[in-house]
Structures are given as structure tokens and as C-alpha cells.
C-alpha positions in Angstrom: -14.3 8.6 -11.8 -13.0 5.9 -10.1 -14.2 3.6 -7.3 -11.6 2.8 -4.9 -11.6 0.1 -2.1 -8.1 -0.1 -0.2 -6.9 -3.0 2.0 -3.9 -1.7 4.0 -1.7 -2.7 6.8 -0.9 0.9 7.9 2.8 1.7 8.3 4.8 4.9 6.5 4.3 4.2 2.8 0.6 2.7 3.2 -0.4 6.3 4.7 1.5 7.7 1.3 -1.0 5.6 -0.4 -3.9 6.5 1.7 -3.0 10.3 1.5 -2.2 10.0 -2.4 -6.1 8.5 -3.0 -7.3 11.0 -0.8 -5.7 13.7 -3.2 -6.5 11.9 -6.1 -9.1 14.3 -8.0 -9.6 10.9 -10.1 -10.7 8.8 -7.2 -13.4 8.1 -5.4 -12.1 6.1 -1.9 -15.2 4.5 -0.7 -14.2 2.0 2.0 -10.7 1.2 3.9 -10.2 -2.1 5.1 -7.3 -2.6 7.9 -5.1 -5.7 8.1 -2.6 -6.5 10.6 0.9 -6.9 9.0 2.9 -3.4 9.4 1.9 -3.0 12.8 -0.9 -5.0 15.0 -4.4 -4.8 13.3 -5.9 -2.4 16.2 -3.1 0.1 15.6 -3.7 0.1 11.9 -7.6 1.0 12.6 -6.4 3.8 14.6 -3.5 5.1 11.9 -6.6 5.3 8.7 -9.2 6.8 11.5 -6.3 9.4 12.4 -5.2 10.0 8.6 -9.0 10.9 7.7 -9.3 13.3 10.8 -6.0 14.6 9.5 -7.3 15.3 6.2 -10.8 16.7 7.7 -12.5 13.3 4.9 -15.9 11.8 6.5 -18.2 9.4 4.9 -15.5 7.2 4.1 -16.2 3.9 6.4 -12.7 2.2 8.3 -13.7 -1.9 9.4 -11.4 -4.0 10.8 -9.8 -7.1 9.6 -9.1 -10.1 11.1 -7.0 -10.8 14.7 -5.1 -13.8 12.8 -3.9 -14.5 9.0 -6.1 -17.3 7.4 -4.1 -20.5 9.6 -3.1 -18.6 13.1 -1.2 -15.2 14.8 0.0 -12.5 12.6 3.8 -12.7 12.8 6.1 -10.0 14.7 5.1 -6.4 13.8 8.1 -4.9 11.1 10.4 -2.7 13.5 11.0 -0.2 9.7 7.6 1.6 10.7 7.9 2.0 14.6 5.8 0.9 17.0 2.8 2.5 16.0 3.6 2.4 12.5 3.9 5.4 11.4 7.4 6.5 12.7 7.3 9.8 14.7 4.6 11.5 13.2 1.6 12.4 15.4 -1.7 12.1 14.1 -5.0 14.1 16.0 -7.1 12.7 17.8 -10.7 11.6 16.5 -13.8 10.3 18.2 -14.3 8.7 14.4 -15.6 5.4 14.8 -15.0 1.8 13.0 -17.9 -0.1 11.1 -19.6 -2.6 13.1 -18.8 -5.3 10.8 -15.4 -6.7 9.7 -13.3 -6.1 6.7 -14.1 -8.9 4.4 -17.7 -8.4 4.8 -16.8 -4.5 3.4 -14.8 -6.0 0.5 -18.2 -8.2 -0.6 -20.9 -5.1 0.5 -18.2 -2.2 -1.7 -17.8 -5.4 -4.6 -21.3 -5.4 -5.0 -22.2 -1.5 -4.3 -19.9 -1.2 -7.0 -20.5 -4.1 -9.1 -18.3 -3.9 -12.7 -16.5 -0.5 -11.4 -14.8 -0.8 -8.0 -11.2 -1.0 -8.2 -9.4 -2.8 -5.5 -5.9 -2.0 -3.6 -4.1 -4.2 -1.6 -0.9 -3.2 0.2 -1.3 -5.0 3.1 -1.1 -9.1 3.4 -4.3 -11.1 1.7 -6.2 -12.3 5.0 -9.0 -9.7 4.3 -9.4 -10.5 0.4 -9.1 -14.3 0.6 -11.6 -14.0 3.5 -14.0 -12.6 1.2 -13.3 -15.0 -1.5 -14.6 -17.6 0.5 -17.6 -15.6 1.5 -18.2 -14.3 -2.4 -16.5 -16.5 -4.7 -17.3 -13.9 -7.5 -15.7 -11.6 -6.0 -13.6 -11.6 -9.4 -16.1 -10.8 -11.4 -17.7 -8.0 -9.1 -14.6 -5.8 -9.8 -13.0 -3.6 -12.4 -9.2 -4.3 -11.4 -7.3 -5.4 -8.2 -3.8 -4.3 -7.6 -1.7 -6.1 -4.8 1.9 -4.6 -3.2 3.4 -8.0 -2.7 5.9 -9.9 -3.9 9.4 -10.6 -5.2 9.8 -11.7 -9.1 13.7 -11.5 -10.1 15.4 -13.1 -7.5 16.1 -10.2 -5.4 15.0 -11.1 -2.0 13.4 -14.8 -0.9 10.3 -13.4 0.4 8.5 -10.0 0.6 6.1 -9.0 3.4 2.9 -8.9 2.5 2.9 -12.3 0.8 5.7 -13.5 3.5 2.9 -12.8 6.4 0.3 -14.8 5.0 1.3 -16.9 2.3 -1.7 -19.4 2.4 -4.2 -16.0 1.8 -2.1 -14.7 -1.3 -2.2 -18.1 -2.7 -5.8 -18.6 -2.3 -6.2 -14.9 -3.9 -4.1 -16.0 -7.0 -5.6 -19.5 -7.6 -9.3 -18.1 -7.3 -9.0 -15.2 -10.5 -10.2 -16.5 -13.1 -10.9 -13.7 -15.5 -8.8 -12.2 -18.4 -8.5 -9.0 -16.5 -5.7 -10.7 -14.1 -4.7 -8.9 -11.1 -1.9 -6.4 -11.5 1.3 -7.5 -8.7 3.9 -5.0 -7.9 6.5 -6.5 -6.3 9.5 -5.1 -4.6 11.7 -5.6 -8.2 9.1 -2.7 -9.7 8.6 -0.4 -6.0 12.1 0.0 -5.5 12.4 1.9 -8.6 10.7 4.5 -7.1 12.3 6.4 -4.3 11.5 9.0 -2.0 14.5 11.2 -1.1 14.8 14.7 0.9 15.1 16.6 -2.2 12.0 15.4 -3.1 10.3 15.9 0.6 11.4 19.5 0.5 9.6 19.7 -3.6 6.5 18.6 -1.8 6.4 20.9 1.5 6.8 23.9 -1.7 4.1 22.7 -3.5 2.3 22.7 -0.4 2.8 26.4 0.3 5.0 25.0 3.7 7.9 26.0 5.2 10.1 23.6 6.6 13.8 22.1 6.7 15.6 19.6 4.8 15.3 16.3 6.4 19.2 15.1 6.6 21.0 12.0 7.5 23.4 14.3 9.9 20.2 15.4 11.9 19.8 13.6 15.5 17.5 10.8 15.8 14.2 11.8 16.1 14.1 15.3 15.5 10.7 16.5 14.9 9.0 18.5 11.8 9.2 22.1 11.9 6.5 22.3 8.4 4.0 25.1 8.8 1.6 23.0 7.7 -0.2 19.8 9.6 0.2 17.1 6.7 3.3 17.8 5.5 4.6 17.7 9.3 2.9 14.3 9.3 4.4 13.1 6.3 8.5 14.5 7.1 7.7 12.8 10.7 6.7 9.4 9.3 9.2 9.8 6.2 12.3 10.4 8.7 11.8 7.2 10.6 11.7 5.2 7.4 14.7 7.3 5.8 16.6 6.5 9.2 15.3 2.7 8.6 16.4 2.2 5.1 19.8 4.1 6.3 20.7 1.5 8.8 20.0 -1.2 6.8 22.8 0.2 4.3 20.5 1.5 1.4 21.5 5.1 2.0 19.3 7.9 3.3 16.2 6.8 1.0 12.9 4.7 1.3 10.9 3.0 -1.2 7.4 4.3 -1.8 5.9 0.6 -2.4 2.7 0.9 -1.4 1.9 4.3 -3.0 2.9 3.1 -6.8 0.3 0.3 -6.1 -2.3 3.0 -5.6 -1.1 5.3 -8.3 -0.8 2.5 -10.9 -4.3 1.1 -9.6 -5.9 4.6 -10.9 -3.5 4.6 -14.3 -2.5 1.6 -15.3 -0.2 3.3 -18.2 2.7 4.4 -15.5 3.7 0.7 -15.3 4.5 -1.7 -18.1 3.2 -5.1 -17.6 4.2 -8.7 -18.3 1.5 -12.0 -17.8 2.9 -14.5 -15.6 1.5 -17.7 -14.0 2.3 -16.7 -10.2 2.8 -20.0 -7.7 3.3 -18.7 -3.9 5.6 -21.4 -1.9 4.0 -22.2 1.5 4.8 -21.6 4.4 7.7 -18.9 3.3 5.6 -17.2 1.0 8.1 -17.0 -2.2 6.9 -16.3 -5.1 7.5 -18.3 -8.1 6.7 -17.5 -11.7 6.3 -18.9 -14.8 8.1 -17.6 -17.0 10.6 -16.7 -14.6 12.0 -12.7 -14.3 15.8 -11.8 -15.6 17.7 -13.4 -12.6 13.8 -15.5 -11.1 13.6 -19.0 -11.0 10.5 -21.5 -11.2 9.8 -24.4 -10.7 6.3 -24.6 -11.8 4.9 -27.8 -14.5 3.9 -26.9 -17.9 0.3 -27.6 -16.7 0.2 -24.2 -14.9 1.8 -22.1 -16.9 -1.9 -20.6 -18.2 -1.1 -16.6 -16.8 -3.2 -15.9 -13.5 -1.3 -12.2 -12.9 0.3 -9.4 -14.5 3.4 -7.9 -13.3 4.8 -4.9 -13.0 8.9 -5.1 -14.8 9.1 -0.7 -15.5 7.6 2.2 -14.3 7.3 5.4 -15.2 9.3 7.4 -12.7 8.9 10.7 -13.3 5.4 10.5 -14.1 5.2 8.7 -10.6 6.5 11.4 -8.7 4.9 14.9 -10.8 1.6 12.8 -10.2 2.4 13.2 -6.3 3.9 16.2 -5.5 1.4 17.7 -7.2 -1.6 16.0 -5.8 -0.5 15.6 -2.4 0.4 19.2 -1.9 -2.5 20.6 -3.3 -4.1 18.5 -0.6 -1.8 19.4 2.1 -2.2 23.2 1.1 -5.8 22.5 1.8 -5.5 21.7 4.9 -3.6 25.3 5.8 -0.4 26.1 6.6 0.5 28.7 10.2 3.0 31.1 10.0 
């Protein structure tokens, strides 16, 4: 079994994440942290409460990060998500309830809980994890394997969110590991390999025993689930915001499931092939440089740091990817019932 601790920023594709772990027959999700990034870090405490009502989970504690990254406000929320972060979709209400202490303190208290096994997953910016560096410098040591969404390593775009929202945190991350088991980055070069479509939307409501309709770029804006089954509506309801997202920024009528490779790969590391690089994040913009630089990168880094303090992701396994989801996701969602 493994011990999962997730740090998330809750938009569209970290409630993929949240929903693949919680489907995950080879996972054990034993805390959530919340992180201010996607949308503003109150709204993300209510998205992970809502998702675990949704899901009919208990026992799994939800804390709260920080108001402000590591050196002041969290920047503007990302409009790809909506205001609430999570597109259309409607989650039910809860009278669940937060931890009464923060987020970094739940990193140290599930690192040592968990000493040797606990896996960490971060898809959200660093604040919460750097915080608990400084708290628990052995944080390192306490746990089995951290894998981060965040980052940029061929070139591709200047900065990517997570890192881009607080840079100073995911440099303090990278600088403090000190082990041979190096954190495992996923940056946007590997996530955008792996892409959600309609066709593959409509594969999940079947393996969820739903019946709904093909999400389509010709449908009007906003137009609501019709899935005879509460998850998957949640899911096509999120989903079409971010498909109508990635449309008007010109990628087509796709999205990018960033966040839920991170949590897949952080339970089987053999779906991604790996490189060791020596990782420098430029402050403030929050670039990241490596060394030896990507096909198409660049660095700029001295021959003095070039000793490797990450691993990144250059392939992934697709297919495997996807099989792993629509399976595990719809078993889940067929849990949950579907109405006629």
C-alpha cells in the first residue's frame, strides 16, 4: 500500500488528481493540504472538503495552507479554472470541517506518522512544503518519494504556474534535498503529452455505468451535465470549462491532465521515464533552469552545481496513463450510483 500526502491548489485537473487517489485501490490518501494558487486558498479548502463529500471518503483530514507565498500575496487567481476553480461543476454541500492546524504542520505530523513510507504530491505551488522544511529540515529523509507538477524544462514556455507563483518556495524545496532518492518534477514538456479529449470523457461515463452526452466544441457556453451519475456530472462540468479554456487559447477542444500524471506517476513510477538534472529556479520569474539543459532548454548554471538535485520526467506512458484512469475513476464513480 501506499501512503499518500497531497498538496494541491484545487482547480480542474487537481480534483482529477484528488478523484484518481481516491480511486486508487493502491493508495492510501491520508492528509490533503490546500495552497492558494489555482484559486484563493479558502476556495481551495472548500473544493477538497466538497470532493470528499462527493465521494462519500471521511477520515481523511483537509488543513489549510498559508494566506501568502513565502515573501507576500499570492498572485491573481488563473481565470482557466473559473472563479471557484472548478469550472461549472457543482459540488454538495458538507458540514465537513478543516484541521485546526495549518498545512505545513500536516506535512511534518503525516512525514513522521509515516516516517520511511509516505509519499508526497505536490500540484500546487511550494509555500506549504518549504514551510515545513524550515519547521523539519528532515523532512527529506522522513519520506519515501515526493513528486512536484511544476515546471518548464525544454524551452517551451518561460515560466509554469506552480513554480511561477512562488518561485522563492520551489527553490528552497530543490536546494534543501539532499538524498539520492531526488524528487521526481513533471513539468509542462511531460503533462502535455497527456490529453484529455471528449472521446475519452464519454469512455469514462461508460465505464462508469453513466449515461450522458458528448461534450462538443459546437455546444453553447456553459451547458450543463446531463450524466446519470453525480461524479461523472462533476467531472464533464469541470472538464467543459477547461476544454472551453484550452479552446480559446487556440490548443483546440482539449486540456492537459497535469496534475493527475503527477499523482499517477507518484503511485508508479514506471509510467514515466526519467532523466537526473541539477534544477536552478530563477527568482522572481520562477524559470526553471537545468543542468544539462532539455532538447531546445538552456542553462546557465556553473559547473560547481551541476551535482543532480531532481529527476525529470522527458516520456510517459500514455496509454498506460489513461487505461489506469478510466478504469479506476469509473469504478469509483459507479460506486457512487448512477439515477435513471
Amino acid at each position: 500500500m501506499n501512503f499518500v500526502f497531497v498538496d494541491v491548489d484545487t482547480g480542474v485537473d487537481d480534483a482529477l488528481a484528488l478523484l484518481y487517489l481516491l480511486a486508487s485501490p493502491d493508495a492510501d490518501l491520508v492528509g490533503i493540504a490546500s495552497t492558494g494558487g489555482n484559486v484563493a486558498v479558502q476556495q481551495v479548502c472548500a473544493n477538497n472538503l466538497g470532493l470528499l463529500e462527493l465521494c462519500r471518503v471521511s477520515e481523511i483530514p483537509v488543513s489549510r495552507g498559508a494566506d501568502a507565498t513565502l515573501t507576500g500575496p499570492v498572485r491573481a487567481s488563473s481565470k482557466s479554472h473559473g472563479p471557484r476553480g472548478l469550472g461549472y461543476a457543482e459540488l454538495p454541500a458538507t458540514d465537513r470541517r478543516l484541521t485546526g492546524y495549518d498545512s505545513a504542520t500536516a506535512w511534518v505530523r503525516a512525514a513522521h506518522a509515516f516516517a520511511g513510507e509516505l509519499i508526497g504530491v505536490v500540484t500546487g505551488p511550494l509555500t506549504n512544503v518549504a514551510r515545513a522544511l524550515r519547521a523539519e529540515p528532515a523532512l527529506p529523509r522522513l519520506l519515501r518519494r515526493l513528486v512536484i507538477m511544476g515546471g518548464c524544462y525544454d524551452g517551451s514556455a518561460v515560466a509554469e504556474w506552480n513554480i511561477s507563483v512562488d518561485p522563492e518556495a520551489a527553490a528552497e524545496v530543490l536546494t534543501a534535498w539532499f538524498l539520492d532518492d531526488l524528487p521526481i518534477l513533471c513539468g509542462l514538456d511531460l503533462t502535455r503529452n497527456v490529453t484529455m479529449t471528449p472521446g475519452i470523457l464519454a469512455q469514462l461515463a461508460v465505464a462508469a455505468g453513466a449515461e450522458t452526452a458528448m461534450l462538443s466544441a459546437h455546444d453553447e457556453r456553459g451547458t450543463r451535465s446531463a450524466a446519470s451519475n453525480p461524479v461523472i456530472r462533476v467531472i464533464e462540468d469541470a472538464m467543459r470549462f477547461y476544454l472551453e479554456a484550452h479552446y480559446d487559447a487556440g490548443h483546440g477542444y482539449l486540456a492537459h491532465l497535469h496534475d493527475p500524471l503527477a499523482a499517477a506517476i507518484a503511485l508508479d513510477t514506471d509510467l514515466v521515464v526519467t532523466r537526473p538534472a541539477t534544477v536552478h529556479v530563477e527568482v522572481p520569474r520562477g524559470t526553471t533552469l537545468t543542468d544539462p539543459p532539455s532538447a531546445g532548454g538552456t542553462s546557465t548554471l556553473r559547473s560547481k552545481e551541476r551535482k543532480p538535485n531532481a529527476v525529470i520526467g522527458i516520456d510517459v506512458d500514455r496509454e498506460m496513463f489513461f487505461d489506469r484512469f478510466i478504469q479506476r475513476v469509473g469504478i469509483l464513480a459507479r460506486r457512487m450510483g448512477n439515477s435513471s
